[in-house]
TITI-148990 format. One record per residue: residue in three letters; x, y, z of N, C-alpha, C in turn. Coordinates in steps of 0.05 Angstrom, whole numbers, plus 5000, padded with zeros to 4 digits. Atoms other than C-alpha are relative to their C-alpha. Example, Ala and Ser with C-alpha at 12.3 -4.5 7.8 and 13.67 -1.06 7.14 Angstrom:
2
ALA501849765000524649105156501850245000
SER498449764999527349795143498550225014
END
This chain:
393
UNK501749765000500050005000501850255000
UNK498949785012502450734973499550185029
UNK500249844982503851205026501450314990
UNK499949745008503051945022500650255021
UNK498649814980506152575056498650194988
UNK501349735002501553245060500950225019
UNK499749874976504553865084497750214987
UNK501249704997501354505093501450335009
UNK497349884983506955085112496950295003
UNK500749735005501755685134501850105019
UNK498049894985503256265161500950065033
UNK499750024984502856115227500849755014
UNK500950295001503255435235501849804976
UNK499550215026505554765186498349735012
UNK501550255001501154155183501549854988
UNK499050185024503253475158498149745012
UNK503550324996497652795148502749754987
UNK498750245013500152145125498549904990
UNK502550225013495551745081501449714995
UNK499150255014496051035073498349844983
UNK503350095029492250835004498950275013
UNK501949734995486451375014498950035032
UNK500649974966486651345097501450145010
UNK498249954985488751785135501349985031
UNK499650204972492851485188501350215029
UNK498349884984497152075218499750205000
UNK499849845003496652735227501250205022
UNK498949814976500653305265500450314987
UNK499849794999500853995277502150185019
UNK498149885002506754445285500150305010
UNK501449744994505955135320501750155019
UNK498749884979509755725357498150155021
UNK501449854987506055935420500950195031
UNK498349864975509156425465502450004999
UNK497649974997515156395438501249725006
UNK499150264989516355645456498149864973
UNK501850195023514755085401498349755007
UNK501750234992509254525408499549924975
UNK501450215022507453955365498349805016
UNK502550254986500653555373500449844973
UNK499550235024500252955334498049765003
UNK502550174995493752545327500749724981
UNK499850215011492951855316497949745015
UNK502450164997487151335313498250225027
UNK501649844987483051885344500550115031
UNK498449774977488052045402502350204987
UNK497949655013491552735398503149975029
UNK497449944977499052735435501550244999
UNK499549915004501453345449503250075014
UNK496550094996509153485451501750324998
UNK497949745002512754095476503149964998
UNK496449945011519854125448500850205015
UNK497249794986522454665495501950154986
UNK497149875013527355005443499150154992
UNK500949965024527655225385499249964977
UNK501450165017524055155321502049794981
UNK498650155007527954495292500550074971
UNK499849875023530454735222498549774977
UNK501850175018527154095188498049845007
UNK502050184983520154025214499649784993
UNK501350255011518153465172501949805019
UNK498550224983524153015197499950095029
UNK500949924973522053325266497949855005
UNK503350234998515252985253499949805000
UNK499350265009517352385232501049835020
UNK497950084982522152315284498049975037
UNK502050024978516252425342498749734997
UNK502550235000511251925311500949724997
UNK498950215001516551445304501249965033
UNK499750084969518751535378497349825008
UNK502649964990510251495396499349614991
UNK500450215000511350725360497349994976
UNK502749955006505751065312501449804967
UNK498850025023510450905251502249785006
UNK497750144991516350385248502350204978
UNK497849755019523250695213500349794981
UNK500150015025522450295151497250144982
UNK502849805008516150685138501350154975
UNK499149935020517150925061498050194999
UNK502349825007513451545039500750034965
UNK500249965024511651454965500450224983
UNK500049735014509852184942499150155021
UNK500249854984508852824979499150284983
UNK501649815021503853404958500850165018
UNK499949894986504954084992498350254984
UNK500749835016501154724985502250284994
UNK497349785017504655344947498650214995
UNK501449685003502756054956502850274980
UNK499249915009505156334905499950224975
UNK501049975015504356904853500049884973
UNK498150025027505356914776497649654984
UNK501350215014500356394720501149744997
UNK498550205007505255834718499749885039
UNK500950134968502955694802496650064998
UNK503250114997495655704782499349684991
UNK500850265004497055004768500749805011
UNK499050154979498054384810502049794975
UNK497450065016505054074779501649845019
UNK498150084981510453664795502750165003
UNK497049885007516553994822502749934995
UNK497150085014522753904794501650314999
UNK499349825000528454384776498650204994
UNK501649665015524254904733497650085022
UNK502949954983518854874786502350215023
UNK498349754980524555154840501050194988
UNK499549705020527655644789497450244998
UNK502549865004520355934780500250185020
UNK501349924970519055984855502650195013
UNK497249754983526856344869498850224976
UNK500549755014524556804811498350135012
UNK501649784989518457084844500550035030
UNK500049864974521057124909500250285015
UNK500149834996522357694912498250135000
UNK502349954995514757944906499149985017
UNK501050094980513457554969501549865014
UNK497750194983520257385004498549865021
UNK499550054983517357265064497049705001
UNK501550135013512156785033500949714988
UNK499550285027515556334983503149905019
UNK498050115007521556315014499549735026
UNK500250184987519955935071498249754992
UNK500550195012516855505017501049854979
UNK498250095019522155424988502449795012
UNK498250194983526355145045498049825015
UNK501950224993520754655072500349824968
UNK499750115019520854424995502349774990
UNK498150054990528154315004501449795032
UNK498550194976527753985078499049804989
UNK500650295002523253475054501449854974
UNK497650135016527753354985502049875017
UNK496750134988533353235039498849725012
UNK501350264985528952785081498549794992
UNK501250215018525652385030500250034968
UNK498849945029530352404976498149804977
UNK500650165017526851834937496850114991
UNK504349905001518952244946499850094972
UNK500949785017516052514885498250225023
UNK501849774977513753234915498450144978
UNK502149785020507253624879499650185018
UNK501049794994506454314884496950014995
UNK502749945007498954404897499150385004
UNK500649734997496255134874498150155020
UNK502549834988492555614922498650134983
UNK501649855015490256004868499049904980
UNK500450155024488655474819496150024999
UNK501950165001481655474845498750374988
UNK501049825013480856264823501050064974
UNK500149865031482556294756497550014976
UNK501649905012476256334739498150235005
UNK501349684999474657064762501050154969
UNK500649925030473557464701502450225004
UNK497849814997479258044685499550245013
UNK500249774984476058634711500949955025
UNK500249944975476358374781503849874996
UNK497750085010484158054754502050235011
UNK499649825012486858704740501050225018
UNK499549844990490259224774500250304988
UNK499949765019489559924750501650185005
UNK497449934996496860074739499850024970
UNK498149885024500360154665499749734989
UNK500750215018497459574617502249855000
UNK497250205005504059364595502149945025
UNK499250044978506659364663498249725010
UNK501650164992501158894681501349694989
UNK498550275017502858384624503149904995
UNK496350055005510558474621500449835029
UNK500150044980510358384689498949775019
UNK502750114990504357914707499850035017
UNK501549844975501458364765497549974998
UNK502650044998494958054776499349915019
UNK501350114981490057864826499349744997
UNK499350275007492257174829497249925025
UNK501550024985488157084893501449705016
UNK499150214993489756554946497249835026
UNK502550164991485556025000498049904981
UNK502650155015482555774940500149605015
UNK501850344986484055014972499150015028
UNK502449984974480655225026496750094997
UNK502749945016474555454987498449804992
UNK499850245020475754824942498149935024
UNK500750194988474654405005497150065019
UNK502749974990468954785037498049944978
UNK501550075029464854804967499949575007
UNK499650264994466654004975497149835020
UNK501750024984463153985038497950055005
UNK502949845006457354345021498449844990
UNK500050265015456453854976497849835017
UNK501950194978454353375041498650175016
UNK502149854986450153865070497150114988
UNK502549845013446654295028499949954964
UNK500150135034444054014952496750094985
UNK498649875004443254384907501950245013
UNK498749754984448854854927499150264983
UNK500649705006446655614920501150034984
UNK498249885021447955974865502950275009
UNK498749694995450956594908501049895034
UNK499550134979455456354961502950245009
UNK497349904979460956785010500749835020
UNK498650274975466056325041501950305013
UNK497649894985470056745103501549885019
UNK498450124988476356435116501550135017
UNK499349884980477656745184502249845013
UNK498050064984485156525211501550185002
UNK497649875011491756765213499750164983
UNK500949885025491456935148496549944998
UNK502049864994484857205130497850054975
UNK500749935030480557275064496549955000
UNK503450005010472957325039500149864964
UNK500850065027471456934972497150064999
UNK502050045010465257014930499849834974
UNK500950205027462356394888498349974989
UNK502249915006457756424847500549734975
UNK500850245019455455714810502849854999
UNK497350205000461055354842502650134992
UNK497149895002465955824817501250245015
UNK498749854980471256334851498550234976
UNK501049795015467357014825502450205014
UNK497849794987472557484868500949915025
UNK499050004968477057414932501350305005
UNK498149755003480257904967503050015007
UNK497549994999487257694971500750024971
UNK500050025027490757944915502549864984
UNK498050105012497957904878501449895026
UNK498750084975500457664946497850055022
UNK502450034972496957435010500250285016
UNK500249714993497758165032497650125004
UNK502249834998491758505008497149835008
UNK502650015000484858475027499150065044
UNK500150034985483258335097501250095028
UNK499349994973485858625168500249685008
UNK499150204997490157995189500949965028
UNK498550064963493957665256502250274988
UNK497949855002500258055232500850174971
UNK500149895022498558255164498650184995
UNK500749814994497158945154496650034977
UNK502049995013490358835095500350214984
UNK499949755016488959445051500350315003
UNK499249695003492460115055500150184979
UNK499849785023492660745021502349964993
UNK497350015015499160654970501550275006
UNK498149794997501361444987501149895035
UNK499450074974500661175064502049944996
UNK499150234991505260665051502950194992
UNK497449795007510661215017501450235014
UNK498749824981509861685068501749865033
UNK498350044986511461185116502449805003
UNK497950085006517160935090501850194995
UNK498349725014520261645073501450045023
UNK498849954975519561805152500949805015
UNK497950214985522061105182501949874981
UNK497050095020527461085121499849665002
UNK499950315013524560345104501149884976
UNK500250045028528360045055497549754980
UNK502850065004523959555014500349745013
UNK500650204978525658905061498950125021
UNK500849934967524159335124497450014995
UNK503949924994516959455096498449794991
UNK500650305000516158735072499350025026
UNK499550244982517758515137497750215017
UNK502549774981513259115172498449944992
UNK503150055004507058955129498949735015
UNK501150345001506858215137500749935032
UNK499850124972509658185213499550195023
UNK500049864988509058765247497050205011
UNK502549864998501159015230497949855017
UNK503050074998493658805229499849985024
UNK501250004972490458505296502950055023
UNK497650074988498158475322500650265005
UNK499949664996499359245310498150125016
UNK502749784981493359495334499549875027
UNK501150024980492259105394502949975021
UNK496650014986499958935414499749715016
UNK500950244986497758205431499349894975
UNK499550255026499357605372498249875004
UNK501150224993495357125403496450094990
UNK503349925009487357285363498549935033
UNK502850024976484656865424500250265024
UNK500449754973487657345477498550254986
UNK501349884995485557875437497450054995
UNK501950074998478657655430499350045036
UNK499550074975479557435506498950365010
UNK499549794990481358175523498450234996
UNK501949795007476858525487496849955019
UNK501750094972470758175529500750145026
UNK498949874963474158435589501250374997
UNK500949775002473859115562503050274996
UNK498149955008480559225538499650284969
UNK500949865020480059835489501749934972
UNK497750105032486259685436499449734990
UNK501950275006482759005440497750014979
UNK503150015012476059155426501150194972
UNK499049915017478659645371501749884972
UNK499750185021482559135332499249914989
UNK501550125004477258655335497750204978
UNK500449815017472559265307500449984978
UNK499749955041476359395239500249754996
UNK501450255008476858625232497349964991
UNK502750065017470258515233497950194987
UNK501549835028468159205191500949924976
UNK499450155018472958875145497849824980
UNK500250155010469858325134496650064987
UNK501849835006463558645138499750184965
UNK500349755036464559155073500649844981
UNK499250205025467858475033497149864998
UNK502550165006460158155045498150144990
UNK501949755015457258795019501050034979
UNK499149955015461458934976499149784975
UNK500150315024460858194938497449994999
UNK502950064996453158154954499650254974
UNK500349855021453058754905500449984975
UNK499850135016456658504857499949744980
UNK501850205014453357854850497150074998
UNK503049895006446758264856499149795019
UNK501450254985445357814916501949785016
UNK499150224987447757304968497949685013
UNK501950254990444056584982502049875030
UNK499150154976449156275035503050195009
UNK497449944985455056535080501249775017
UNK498950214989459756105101502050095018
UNK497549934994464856185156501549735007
UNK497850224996471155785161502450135007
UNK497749864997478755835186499950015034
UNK500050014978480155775256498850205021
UNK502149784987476756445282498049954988
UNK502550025012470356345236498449665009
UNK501550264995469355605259500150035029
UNK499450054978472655765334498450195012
UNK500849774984469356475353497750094993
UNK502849875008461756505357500850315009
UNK500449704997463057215385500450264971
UNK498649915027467057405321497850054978
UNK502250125013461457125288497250255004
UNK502349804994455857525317499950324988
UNK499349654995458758235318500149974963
UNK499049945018460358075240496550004987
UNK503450075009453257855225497550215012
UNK500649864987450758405270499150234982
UNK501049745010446458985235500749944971
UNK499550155015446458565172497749984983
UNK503150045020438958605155498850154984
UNK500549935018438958935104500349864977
UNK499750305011441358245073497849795002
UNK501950164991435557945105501749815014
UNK498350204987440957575154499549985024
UNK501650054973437957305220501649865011
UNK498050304977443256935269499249925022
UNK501050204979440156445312502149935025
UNK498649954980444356675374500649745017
UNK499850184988443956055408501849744982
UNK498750175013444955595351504250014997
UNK496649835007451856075338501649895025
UNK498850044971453555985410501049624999
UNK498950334995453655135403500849924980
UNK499450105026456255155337503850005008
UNK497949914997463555175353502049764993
UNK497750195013468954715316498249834983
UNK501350255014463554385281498950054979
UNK502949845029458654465216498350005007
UNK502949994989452354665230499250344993
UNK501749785010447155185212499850255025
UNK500249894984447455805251497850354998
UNK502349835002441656265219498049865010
UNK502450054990435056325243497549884969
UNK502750125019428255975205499750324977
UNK501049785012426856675185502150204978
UNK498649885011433256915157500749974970
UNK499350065030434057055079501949824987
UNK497250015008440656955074501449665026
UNK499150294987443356125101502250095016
UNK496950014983448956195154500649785008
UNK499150234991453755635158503050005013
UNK497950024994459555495205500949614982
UNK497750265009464254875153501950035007
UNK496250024986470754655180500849894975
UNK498350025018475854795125501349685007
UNK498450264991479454095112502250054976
UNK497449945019486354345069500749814990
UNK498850275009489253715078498549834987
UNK501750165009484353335053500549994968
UNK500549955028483153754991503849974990
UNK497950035011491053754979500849654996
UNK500150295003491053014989498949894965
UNK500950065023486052914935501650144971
UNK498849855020489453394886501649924990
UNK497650115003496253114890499949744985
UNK500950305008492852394882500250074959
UNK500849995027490152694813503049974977
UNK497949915012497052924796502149735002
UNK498650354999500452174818499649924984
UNK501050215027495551824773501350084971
UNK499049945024497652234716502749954996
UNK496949895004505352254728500749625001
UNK499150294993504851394743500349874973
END
């Protein structure tokens, strides 16, 4: 039986599953909390969780490997066949799920520079697991593969045509396999699926899609997971002079304001506390830089469900997903809150016992369907990769 390696590198976080044939037997999660690293690592429906005390080991995967084989979960002839990972990356040649090989890493050092702080650490996870399972075939699976079918207006940045195309500066968009895999799941819930659907993938990273007949009609992340959204540490959509004036007066060169957008802003800037739950936590307890963060978050997300509801001329279902959208009925409420003008009714109670699970959280009366789905990444990268095995066997 064919055994399969799934990572996941986000940006807070790295996942990795094991399949054996189409089961999944293993899965662990990888995570900095406080400054100290922890790995949980589930298996036959127990979760073990494993503080390492250090620091972050420079090759999680053989970090993972190396736990579940202590845990007796795995023996050390355990072979891993192929290995899918996902790839956030811009540029039309990563809207497609591929195998990588040299030209696939050539690609990915070429656009790094658009999104050092993005690719590159997907470039050395790419690299640990080459070292650690020299014999794996590895597929790059696309995040944005699942929006290339938004139309060009919403594509399009309105800069200098031939800058656009010389260049390819487009709204590539990303979380589409997290879209993928809710759409999936919808599937077992609700049949026919709506024609007019908003998925909000509330984590870390942060984004609103709109689908419309199963397909990605707009997101709002654009040429890089940057724009759209008020994030954990990612600063969402600024004014472009903002961003010149303040780089003029804190003499940023253009790493310093990389590394300022993507680590230094969003709920993390404004509240001065990384951790979403504390400041969720803190804002309840009447914390003002708290409650204030939380705020433009969820007007955020707020003006992306207006916004899209307009330009599909209409919404039938909302979906939230992403570790705040499935973990924080409060999040939930306040965003859905003064909403009826959508005809959107949240069944306060339901919201309240809905929490890590699927389940319906509008009222009988409400126009508009509210559903908490739990994103499943791995899943959908699992399947993807499979597609891409069969072909390459």
């Amino acid at each position: 039986m064919k055994k399969y390696l799934i990572v996941n590198t986000g940006s807070a976080s790295k996942r990795y599953a094991i399949y054996f044939g189409d089961e999944l037997k293993v899965s662990g999660h990888l995570q900095v909390i406080d400054g100290r690293f922890f790995a949980s690592i589930t298996y036959d429906g127990k979760t073990f969780d494993c503080d390492l005390r250090g620091e972050i080991p420079e090759n999680t995967a053989r970090c993972f490997f190396e736990k579940i084989r202590e845990k007796k979960i795995i023996d050390d002839k355990c072979v891993i066949d192929a290995i899918g990972i996902r790839i956030v990356a811009p540029g039309d040649y990563f809207t497609e799920d591929r195998i990588i090989d040299s030209e696939y890493i050539k690609k990915l050092s070429d656009v790094e520079e658009s999104a050092p702080l993005h690719i590159k650490p997907i470039i050395e996870e790419i690299n640990h697991l080459k070292e650690a399972f020299p014999n794996s075939a590895v597929v790059g699976i696309s995040d944005s593969k699942f929006h290339k079918s938004m139309q060009e207006s919403f594509r399009v940045y309105s800069i200098f045509r031939r800058d656009t195309e010389n260049m390819g500066i487009y709204r590539f968009g990303y979380h589409g396999i997290s879209a993928k895999s809710v759409l999936d799941e919808l599937k077992n819930i609700i049949s026919p699926l709506p024609e007019k659907t908003i998925i909000c993938h509330l984590g870390s990273g942060a984004s609103v899609t709109a689908v419309k007949d199963g397909k990605s009609f707009n997101t709002s992340m654009g040429f890089t997971p940057l724009e759209g959204l008020t994030m954990r540490t990612r600063v969402g959509n600024i004014d472009p002079g903002a961003l010149i004036y303040l780089a003029k007066k804190k003499k940023f060169s253009l790493e310093d304001m990389e590394n300022y957008l993507n680590t230094k802003c969003g709920l993390f800037g404004l509240s001065g506390v990384e951790d979403t739950r504390k400041i969720i936590k803190f804002s309840e307890e009447g914390d003002e830089n708290a409650q204030s963060a939380l705020d433009i978050f969820v007007n955020d997300v707020k003006e992306y469900i207006g916004a899209y509801s307009a330009l599909m001329n209409g919404v039938d279902l909302i979906v939230f997903s992403g570790a705040i959208g499935e973990g924080a009925d409060v999040v939930r409420a306040k965003i859905c809150d003064k909403m009826d003008y959508l005809g959107l009714d949240l069944d306060e109670n339901k919201n309240k016992q809905t929490i890590g699970i699927n389940g319906v959280i509008s009222s009988g009366e409400s126009k508009v369907k509210l559903l908490v789905v739990k994103t499943n990444e791995m899943e959908e990268i699992f399947k993807s990769a499979k597609e891409i095995w069969k072909k390459g066997s």
